[in-house]
Backbone as JSON, one array per atom type, in Angstrom:
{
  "sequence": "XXXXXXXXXXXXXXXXXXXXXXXXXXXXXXXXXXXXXXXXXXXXXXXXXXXXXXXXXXXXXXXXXXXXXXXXXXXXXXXXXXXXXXXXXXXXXXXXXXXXXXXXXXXXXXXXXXXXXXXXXXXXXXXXXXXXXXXXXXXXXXXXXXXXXXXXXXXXXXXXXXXXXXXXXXXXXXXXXXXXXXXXXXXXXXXXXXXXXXXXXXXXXXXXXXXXXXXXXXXXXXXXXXXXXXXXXXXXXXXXXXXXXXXXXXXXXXXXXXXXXXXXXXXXXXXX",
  "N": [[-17.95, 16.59, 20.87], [-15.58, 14.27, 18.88], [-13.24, 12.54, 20.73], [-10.05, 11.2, 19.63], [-8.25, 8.58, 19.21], [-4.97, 8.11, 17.12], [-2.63, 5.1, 16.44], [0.08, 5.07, 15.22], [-0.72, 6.63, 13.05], [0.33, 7.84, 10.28], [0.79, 7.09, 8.04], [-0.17, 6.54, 4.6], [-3.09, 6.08, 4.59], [-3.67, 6.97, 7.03], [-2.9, 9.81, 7.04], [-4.83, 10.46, 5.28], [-7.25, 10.73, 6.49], [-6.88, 12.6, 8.17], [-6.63, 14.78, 6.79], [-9.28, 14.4, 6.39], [-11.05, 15.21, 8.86], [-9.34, 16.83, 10.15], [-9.57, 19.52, 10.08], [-11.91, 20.09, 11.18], [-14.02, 20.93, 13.79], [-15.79, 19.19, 15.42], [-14.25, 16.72, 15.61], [-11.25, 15.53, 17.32], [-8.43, 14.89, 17.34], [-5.35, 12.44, 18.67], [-2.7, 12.21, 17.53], [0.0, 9.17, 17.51], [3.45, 9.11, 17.26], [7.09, 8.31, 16.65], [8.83, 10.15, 16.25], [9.31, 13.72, 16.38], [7.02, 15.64, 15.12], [5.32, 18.48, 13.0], [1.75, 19.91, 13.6], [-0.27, 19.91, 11.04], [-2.84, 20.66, 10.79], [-6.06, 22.1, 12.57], [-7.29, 20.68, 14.3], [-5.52, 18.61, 15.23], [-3.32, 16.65, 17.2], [0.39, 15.65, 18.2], [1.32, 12.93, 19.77], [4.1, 12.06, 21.12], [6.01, 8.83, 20.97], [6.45, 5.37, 21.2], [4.47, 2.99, 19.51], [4.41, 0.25, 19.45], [5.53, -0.25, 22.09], [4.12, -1.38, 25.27], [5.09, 0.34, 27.6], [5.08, 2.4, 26.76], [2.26, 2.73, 26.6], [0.86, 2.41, 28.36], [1.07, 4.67, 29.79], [-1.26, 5.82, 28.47], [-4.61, 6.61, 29.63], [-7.21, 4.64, 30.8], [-10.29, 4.63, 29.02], [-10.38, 7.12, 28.08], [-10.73, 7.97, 25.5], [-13.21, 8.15, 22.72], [-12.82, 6.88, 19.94], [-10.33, 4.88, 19.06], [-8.18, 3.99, 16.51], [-6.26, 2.1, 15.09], [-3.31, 1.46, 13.62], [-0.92, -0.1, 13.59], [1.43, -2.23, 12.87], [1.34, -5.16, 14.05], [3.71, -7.65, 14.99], [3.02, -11.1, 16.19], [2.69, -11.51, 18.91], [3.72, -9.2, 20.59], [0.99, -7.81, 19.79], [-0.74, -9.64, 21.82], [0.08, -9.43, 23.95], [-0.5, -6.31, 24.44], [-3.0, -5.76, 24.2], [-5.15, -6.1, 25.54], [-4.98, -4.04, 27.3], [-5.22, -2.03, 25.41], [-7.48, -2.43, 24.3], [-9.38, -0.86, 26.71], [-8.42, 1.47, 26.68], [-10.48, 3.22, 24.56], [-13.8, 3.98, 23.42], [-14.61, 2.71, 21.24], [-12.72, 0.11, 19.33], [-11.1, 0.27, 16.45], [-9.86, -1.47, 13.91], [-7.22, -1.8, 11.75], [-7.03, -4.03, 9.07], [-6.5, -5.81, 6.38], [-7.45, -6.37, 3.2], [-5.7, -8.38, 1.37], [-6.57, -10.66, 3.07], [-8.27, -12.45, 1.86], [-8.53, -15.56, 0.42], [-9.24, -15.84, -2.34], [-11.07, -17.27, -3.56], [-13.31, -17.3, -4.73], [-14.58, -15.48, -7.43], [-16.18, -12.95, -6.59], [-15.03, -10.94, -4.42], [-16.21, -10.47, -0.67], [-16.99, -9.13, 2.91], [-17.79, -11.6, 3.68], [-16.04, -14.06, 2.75], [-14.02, -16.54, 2.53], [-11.01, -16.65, 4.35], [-7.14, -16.83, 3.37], [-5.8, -18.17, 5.61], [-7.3, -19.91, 7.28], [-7.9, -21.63, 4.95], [-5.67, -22.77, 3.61], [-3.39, -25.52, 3.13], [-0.91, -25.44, 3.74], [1.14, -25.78, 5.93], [3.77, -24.34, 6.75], [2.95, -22.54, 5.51], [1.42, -21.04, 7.02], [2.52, -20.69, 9.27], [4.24, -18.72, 8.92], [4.42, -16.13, 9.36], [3.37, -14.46, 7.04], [2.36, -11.08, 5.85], [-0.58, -11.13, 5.02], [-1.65, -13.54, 6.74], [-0.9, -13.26, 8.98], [-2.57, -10.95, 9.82], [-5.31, -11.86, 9.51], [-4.6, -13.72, 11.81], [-5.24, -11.97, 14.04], [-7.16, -10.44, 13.14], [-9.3, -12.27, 14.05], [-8.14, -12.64, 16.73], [-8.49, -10.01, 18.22], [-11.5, -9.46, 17.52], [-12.18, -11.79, 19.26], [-11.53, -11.61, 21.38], [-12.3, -8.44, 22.18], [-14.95, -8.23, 21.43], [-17.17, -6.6, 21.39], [-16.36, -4.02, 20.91], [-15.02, -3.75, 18.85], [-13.8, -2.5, 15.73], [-13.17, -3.85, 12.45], [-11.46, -3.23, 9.26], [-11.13, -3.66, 6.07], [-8.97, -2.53, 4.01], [-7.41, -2.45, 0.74], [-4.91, -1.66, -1.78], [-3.52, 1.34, -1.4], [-3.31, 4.44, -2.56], [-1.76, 7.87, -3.03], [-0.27, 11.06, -3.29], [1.41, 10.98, -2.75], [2.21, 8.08, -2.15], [2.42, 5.39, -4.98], [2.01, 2.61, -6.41], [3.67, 0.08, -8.12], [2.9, -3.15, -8.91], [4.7, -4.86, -6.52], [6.92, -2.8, -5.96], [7.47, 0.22, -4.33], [6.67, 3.7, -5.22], [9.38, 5.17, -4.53], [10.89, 3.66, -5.4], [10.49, 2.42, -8.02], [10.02, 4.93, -9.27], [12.61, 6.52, -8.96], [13.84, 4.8, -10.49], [13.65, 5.16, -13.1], [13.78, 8.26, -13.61], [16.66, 7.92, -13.29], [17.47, 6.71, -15.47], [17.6, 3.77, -15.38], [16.48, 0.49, -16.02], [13.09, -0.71, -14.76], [12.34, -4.23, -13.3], [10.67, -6.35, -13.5], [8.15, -9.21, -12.33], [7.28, -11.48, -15.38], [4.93, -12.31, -15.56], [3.48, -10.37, -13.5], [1.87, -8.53, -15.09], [-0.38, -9.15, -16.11], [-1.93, -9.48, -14.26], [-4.98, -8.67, -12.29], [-5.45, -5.69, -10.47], [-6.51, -3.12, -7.48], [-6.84, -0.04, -7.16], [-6.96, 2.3, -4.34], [-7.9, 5.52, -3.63], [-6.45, 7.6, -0.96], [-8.01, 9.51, 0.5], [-10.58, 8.54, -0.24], [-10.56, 5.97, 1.2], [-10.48, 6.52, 3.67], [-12.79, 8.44, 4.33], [-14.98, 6.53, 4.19], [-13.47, 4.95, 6.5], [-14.09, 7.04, 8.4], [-16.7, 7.63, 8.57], [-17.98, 5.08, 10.04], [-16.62, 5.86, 12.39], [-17.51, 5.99, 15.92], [-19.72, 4.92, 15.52], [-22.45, 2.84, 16.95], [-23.85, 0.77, 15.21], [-21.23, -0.2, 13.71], [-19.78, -1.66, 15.36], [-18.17, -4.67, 15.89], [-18.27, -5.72, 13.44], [-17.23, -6.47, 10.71], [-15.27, -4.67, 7.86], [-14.92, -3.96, 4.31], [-12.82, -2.0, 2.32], [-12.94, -0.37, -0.52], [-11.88, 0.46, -3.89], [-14.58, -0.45, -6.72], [-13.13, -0.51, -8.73], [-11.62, -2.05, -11.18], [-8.22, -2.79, -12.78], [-5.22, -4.33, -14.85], [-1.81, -4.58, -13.9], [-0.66, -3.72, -16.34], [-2.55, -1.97, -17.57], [-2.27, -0.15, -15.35], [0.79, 0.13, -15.96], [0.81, 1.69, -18.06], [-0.7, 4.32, -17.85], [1.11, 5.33, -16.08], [3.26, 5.45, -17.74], [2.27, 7.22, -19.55], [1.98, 9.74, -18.44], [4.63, 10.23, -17.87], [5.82, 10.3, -19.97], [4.96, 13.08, -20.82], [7.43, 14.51, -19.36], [9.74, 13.8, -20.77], [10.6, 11.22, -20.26], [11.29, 7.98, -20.66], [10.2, 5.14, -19.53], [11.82, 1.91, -19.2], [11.08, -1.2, -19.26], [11.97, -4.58, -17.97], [11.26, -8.27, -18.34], [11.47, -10.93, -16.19], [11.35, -13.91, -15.76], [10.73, -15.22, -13.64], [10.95, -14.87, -10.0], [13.5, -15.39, -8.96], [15.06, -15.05, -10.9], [15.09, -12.6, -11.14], [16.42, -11.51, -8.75], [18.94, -12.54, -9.19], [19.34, -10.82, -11.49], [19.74, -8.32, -9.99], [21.46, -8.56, -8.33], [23.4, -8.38, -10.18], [24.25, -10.13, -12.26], [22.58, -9.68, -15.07], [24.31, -7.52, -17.01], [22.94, -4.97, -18.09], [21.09, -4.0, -16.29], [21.04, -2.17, -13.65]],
  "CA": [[-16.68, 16.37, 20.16], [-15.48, 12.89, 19.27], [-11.97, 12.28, 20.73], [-10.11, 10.11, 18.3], [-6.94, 8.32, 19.71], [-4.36, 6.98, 16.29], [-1.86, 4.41, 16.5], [0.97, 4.65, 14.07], [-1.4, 6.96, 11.62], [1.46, 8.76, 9.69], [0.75, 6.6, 6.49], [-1.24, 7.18, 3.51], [-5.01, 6.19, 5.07], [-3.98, 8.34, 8.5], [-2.74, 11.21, 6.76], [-5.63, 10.97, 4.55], [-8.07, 10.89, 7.35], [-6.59, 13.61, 8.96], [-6.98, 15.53, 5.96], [-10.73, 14.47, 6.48], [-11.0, 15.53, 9.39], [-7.87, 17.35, 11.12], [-10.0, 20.9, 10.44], [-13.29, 19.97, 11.51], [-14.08, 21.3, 15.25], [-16.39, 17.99, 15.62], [-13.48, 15.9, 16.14], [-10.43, 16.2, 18.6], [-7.57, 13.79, 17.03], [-4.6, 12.79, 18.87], [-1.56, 11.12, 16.81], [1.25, 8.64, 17.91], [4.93, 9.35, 16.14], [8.16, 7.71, 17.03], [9.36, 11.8, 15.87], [8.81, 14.72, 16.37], [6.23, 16.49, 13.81], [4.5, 20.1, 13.22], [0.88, 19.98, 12.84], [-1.06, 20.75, 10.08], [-4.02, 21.16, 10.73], [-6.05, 22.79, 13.93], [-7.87, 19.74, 15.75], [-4.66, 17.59, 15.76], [-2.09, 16.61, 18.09], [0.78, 14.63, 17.95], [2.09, 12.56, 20.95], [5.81, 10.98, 20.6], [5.85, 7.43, 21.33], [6.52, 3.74, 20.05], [2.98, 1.95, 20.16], [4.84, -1.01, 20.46], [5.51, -0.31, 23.59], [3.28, -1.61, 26.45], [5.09, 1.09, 28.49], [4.18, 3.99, 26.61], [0.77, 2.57, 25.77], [-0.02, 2.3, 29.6], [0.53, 5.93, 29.84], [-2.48, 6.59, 27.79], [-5.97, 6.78, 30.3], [-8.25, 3.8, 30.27], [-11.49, 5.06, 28.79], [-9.58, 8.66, 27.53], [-10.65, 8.18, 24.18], [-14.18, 7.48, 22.17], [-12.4, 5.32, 19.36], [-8.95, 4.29, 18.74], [-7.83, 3.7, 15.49], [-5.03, 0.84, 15.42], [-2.87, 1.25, 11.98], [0.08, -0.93, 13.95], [1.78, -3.78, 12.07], [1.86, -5.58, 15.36], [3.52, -9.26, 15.7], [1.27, -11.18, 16.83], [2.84, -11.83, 20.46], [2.51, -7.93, 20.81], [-0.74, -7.35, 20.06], [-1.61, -10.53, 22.62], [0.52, -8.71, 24.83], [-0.86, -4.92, 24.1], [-4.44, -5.67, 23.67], [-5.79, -6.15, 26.95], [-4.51, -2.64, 27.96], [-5.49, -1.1, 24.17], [-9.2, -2.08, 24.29], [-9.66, -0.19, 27.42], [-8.43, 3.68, 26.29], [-11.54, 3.86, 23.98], [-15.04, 3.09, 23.54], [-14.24, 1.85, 20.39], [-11.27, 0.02, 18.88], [-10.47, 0.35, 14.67], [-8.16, -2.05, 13.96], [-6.75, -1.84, 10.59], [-6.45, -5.23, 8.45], [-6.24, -5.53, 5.05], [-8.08, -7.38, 2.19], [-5.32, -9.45, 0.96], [-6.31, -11.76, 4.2], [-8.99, -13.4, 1.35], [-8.23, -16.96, -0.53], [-9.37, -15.64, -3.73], [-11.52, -18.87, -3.86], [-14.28, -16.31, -5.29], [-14.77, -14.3, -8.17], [-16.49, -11.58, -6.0], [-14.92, -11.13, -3.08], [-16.67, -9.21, 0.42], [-16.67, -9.32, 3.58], [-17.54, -12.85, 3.72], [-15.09, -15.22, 1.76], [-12.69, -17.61, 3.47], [-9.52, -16.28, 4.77], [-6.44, -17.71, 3.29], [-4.93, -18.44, 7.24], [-8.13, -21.03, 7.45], [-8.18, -22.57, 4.28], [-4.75, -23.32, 2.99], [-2.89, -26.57, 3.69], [0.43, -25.81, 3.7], [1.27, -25.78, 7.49], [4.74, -23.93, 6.39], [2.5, -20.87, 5.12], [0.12, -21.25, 8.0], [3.42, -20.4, 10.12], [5.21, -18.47, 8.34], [3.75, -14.69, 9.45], [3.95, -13.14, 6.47], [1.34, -10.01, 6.38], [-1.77, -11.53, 5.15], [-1.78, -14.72, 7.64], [-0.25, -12.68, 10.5], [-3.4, -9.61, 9.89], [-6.43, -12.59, 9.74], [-5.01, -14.43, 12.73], [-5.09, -10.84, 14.52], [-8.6, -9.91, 13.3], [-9.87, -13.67, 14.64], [-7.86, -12.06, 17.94], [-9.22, -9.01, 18.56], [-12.57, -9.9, 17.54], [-12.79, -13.02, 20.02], [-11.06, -10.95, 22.84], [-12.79, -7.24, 22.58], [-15.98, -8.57, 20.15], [-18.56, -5.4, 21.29], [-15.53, -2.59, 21.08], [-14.06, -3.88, 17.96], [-14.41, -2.65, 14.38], [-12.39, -4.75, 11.39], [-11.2, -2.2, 8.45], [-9.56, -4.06, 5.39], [-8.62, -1.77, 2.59], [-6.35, -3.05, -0.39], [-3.78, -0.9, -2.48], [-4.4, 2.3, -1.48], [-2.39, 5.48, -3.17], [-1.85, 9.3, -2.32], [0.3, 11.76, -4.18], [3.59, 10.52, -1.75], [2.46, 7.02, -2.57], [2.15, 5.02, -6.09], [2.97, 1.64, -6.3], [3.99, -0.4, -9.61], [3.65, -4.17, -8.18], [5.41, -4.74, -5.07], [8.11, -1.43, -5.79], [6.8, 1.68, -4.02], [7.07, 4.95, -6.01], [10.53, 5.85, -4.45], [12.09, 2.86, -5.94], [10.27, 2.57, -9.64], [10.12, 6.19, -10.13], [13.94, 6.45, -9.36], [15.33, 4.28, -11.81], [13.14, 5.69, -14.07], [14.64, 9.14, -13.7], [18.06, 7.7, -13.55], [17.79, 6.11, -16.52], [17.42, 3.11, -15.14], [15.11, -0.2, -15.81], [12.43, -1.45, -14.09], [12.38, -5.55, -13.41], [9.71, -6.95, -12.94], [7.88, -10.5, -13.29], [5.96, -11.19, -16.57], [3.31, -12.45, -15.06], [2.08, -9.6, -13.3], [1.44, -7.32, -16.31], [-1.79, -9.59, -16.58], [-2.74, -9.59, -12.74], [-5.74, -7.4, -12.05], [-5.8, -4.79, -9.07], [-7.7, -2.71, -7.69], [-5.92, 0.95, -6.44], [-8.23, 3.27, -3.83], [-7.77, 6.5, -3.29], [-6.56, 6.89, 0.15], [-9.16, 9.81, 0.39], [-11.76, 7.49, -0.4], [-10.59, 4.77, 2.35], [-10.73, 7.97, 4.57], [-14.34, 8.78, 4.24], [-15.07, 5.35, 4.67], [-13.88, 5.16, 8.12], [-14.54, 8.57, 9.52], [-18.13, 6.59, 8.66], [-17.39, 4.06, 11.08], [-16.1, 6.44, 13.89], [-18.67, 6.18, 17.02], [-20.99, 4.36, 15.19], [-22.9, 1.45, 17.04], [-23.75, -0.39, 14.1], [-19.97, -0.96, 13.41], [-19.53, -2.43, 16.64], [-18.38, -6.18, 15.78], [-18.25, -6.37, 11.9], [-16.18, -6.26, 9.43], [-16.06, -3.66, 6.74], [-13.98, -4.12, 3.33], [-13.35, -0.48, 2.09], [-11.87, -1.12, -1.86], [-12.85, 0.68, -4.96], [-14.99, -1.67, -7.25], [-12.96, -0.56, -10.43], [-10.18, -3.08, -11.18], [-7.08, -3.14, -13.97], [-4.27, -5.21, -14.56], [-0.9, -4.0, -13.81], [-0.49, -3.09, -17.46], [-2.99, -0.94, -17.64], [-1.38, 0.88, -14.72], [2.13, 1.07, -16.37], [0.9, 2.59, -19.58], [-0.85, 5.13, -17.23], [2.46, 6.0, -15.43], [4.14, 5.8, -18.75], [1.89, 8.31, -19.98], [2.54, 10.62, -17.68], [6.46, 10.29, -17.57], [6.5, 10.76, -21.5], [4.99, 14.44, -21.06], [8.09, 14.74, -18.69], [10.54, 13.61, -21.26], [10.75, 10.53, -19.26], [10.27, 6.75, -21.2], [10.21, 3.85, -18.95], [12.43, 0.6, -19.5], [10.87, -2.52, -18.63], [13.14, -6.1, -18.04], [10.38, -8.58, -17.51], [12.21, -11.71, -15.93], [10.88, -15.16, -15.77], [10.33, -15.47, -12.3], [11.85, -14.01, -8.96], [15.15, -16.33, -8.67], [16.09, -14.37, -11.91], [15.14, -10.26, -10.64], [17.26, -11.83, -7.5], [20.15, -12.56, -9.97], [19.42, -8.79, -11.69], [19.99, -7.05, -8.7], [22.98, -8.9, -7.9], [24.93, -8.01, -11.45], [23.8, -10.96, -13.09], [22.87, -9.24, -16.14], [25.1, -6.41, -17.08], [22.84, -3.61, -18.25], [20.35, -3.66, -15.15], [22.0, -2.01, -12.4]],
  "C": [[-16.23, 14.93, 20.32], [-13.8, 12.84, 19.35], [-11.48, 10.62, 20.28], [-7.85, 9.62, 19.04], [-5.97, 7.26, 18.09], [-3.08, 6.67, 16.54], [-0.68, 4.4, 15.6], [0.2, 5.17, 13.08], [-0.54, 7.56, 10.84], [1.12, 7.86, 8.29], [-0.44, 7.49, 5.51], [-3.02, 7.17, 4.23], [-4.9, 7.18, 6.31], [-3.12, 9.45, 7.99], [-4.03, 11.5, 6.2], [-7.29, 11.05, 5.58], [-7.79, 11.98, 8.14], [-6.54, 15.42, 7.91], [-8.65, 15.91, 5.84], [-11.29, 15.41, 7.28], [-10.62, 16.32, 10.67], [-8.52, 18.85, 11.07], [-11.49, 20.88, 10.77], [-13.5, 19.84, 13.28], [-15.32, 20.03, 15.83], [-15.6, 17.17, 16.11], [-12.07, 16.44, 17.01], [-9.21, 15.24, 18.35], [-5.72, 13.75, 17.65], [-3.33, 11.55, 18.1], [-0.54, 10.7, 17.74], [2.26, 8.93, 16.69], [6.11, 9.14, 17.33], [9.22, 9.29, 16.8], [8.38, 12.87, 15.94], [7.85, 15.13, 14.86], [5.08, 17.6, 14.12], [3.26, 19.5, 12.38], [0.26, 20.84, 11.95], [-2.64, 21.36, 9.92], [-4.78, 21.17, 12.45], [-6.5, 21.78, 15.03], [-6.62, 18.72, 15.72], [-3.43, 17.71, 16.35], [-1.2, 15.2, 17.64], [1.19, 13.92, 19.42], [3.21, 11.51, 20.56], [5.41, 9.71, 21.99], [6.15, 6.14, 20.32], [5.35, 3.12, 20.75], [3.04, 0.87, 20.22], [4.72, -1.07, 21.28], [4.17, -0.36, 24.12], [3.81, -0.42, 27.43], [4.5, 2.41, 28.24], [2.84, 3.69, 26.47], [0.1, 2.58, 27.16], [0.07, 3.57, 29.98], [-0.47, 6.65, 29.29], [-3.76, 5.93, 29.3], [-6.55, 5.75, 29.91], [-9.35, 5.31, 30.22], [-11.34, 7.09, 28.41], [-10.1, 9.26, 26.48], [-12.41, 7.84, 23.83], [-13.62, 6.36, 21.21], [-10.79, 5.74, 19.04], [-9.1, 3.51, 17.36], [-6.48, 2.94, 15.68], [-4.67, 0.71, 13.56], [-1.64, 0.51, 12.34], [0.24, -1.92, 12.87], [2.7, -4.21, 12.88], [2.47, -6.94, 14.79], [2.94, -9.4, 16.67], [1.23, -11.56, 18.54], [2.72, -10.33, 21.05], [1.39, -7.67, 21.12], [-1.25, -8.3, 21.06], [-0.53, -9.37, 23.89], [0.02, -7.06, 25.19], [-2.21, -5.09, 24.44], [-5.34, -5.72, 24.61], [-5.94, -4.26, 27.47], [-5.04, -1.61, 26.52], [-7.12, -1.38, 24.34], [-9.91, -1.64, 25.42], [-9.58, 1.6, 27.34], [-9.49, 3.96, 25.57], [-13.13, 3.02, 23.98], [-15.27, 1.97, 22.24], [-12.85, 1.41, 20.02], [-11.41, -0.67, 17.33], [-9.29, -0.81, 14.54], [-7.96, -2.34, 12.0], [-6.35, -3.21, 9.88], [-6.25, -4.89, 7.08], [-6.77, -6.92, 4.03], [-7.42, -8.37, 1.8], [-5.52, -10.61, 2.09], [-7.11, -13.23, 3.12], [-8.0, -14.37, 0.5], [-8.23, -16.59, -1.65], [-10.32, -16.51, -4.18], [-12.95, -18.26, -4.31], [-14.35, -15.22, -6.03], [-15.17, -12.93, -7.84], [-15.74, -11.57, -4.75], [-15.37, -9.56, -1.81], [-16.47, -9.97, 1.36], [-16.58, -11.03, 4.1], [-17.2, -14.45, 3.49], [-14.49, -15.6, 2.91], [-11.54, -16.53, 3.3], [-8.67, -17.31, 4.03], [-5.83, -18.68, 4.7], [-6.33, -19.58, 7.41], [-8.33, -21.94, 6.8], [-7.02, -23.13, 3.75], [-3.89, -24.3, 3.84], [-1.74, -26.63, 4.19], [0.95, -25.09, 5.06], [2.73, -24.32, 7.66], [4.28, -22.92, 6.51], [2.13, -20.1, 6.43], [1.42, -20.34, 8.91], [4.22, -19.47, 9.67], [5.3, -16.42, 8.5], [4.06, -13.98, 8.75], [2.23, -12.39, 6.67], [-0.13, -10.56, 6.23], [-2.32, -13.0, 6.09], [-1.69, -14.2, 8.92], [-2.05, -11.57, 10.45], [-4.98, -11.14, 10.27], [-5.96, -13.39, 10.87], [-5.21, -13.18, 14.16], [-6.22, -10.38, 14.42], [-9.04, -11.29, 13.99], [-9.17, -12.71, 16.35], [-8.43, -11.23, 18.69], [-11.05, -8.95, 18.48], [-13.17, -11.0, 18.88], [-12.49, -12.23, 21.69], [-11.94, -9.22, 23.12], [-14.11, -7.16, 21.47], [-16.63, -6.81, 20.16], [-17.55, -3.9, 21.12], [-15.11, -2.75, 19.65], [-15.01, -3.77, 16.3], [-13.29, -3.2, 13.4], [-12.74, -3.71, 10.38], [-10.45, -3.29, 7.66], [-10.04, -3.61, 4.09], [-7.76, -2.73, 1.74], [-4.92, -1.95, -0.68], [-4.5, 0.5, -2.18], [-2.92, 3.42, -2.27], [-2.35, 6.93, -2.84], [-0.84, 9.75, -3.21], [2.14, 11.22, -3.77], [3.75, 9.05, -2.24], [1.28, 6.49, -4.02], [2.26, 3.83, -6.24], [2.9, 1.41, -7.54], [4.17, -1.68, -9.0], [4.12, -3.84, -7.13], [6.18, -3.41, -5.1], [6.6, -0.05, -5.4], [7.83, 2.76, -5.16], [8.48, 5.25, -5.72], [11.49, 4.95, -5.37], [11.54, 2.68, -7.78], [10.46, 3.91, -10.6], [11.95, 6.85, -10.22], [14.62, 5.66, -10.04], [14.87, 5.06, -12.77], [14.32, 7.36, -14.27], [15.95, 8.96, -13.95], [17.96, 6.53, -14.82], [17.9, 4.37, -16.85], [16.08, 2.08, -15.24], [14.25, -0.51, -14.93], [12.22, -3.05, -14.17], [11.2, -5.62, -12.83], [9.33, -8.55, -13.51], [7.09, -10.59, -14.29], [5.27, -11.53, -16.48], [2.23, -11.58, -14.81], [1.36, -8.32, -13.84], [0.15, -7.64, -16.31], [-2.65, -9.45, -15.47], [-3.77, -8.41, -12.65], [-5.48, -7.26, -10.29], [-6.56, -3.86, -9.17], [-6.86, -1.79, -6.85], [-7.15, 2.21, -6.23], [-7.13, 4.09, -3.64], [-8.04, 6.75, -1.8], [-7.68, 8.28, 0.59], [-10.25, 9.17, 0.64], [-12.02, 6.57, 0.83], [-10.68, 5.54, 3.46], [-11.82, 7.94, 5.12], [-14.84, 7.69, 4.92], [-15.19, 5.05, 6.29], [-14.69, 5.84, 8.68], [-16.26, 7.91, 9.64], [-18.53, 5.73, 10.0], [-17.35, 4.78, 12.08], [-17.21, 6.77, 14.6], [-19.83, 5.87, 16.59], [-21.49, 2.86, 15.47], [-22.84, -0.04, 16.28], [-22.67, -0.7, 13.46], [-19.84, -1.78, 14.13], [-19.37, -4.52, 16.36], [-18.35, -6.5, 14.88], [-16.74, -6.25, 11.65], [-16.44, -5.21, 8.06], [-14.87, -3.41, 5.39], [-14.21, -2.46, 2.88], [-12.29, -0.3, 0.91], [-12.49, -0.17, -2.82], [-13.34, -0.31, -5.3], [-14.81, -1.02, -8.6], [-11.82, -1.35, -10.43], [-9.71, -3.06, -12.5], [-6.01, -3.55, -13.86], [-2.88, -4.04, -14.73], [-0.1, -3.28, -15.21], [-1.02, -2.15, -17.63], [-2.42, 0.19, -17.05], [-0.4, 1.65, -15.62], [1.54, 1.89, -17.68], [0.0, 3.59, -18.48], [0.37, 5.75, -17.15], [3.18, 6.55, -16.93], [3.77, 7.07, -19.92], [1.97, 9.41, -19.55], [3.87, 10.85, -17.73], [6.45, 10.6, -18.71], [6.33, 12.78, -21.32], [6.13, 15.17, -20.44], [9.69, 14.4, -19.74], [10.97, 11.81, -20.66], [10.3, 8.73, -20.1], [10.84, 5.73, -19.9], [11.0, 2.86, -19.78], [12.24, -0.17, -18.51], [11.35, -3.6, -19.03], [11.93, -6.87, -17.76], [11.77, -10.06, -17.62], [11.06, -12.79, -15.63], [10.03, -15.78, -14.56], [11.2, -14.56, -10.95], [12.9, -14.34, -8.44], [15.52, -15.43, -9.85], [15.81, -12.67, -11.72], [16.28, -10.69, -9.51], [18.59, -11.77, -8.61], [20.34, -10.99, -10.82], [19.98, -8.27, -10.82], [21.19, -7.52, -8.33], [23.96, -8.85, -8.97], [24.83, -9.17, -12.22], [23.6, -10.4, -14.66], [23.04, -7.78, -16.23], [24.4, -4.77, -17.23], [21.57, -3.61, -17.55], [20.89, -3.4, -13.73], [21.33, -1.17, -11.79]]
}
């Protein structure tokens, strides 16, 4: 039996892994939650905790676990603080990144493109920890500090029936204006932008792949569909769906994001 220690899995990829594998007597999975929650299925447990914490995290057993899955969205003085004491509970350690860490500076992009956090100039950005700078100076971390324990995971957009996105707005916030009668703002740019939206299923499988397997030990492993459409395509999806519901969409597209900022603040009258 492979005991499976996760970090903060309650999202879409660790529900959907636990869907993988939460009834399969092979594995033995135990969850972190900041709340209480009833399981669903027979091999999993939950244990209450903040995996922030270094205090609760030193109540877990060195060497307790076979792999540890790490879905945290540590700062990065945390994880230097955590990580010493986290790559000891298992034989392996998962650590969850995420694809947007690449430049783009390649039409194909895999595991081995430039990072934006190495190649861009602007010292400002470089500092600035938002998620894709803060996640690649964190895989460079964990990699240089726990190389032979450590496996690198970076998914993209992933989706599940709870989550949808439209652009940056998660489902709770596009699909409620919608219902309320309400527009959607967005910029007009990114009608044209291509993405690429996995099924968190899919990014599931993927791992569970990964789990207690040598030959992870030390890579990197991008785990993306390879079908891609631009955010238009999407909405006329969604919008096909919402019509059989009675349901039409109203889209504002705005110029840039200094003028959705002025939307939302009553700027113009019939987007509220």
């Amino acid at each position: 039996m492979t005991k499976i220690l996760m970090l903060g899995g309650t999202g879409v990829i660790g529900e959907s892994i636990l869907s993988v594998i939460g009834n399969d007597a092979a594995y033995d999975v135990t969850v972190t939650s900041r709340s209480k929650r009833k399981p669903l299925y027979a091999n999993v447990h939950y244990l209450l905790g903040n995996a922030n914490d270094l205090v609760f995290i030193n109540t877990i057993e060195d060497n307790s676990f076979d792999v540890l899955i790490d879905f945290m969205n540590y700062r990065n003085e945390i994880l230097k603080t955590n990580f010493s004491k986290l790559i000891k509970i298992a034989k392996q350690y998962v650590f969850l990144s995420s694809a947007r860490v690449y430049d783009n500076s390649m039409p194909v992009i895999d595991e081995s493109c430039s990072l934006l956090a190495n190649t861009t100039e602007d010292q400002n950005f470089k500092d600035s920890g938002t998620y894709a700078v803060k996640k690649a100076h964190q895989e460079n971390y964990v990699l240089k500090n726990g190389y032979s324990k450590v496996t690198i995971v970076r998914p993209y957009k992933t989706y599940s029936s709870d989550r949808l996105q439209l652009g940056e707005y998660e489902i709770r916030h596009w699909l409620n204006r919608i219902i309320n009668g309400k527009p959607i703002v967005l910029n007009h740019e990114i009608l044209d932008k291509y993405t690429a939206l996995t099924d968190g299923v899919d990014v599931a499988k993927g791992i569970v792949q990964l789990l207690g397997n040598e030959a992870a030990l030390g890579r990197i492993f991008q785990i993306v569909t390879n079908e891609y459409m631009t955010w238009n395509d999407i909405l006329l999806l969604y919008s096909e769906i919402l019509h059989k519901y009675s349901y039409k969409p109203v889209i504002y597209l705005a110029d840039d994001t200094k003028e959705i900022d002025k939307l939302f603040e009553g700027g113009v009258s019939n987007v509220v």
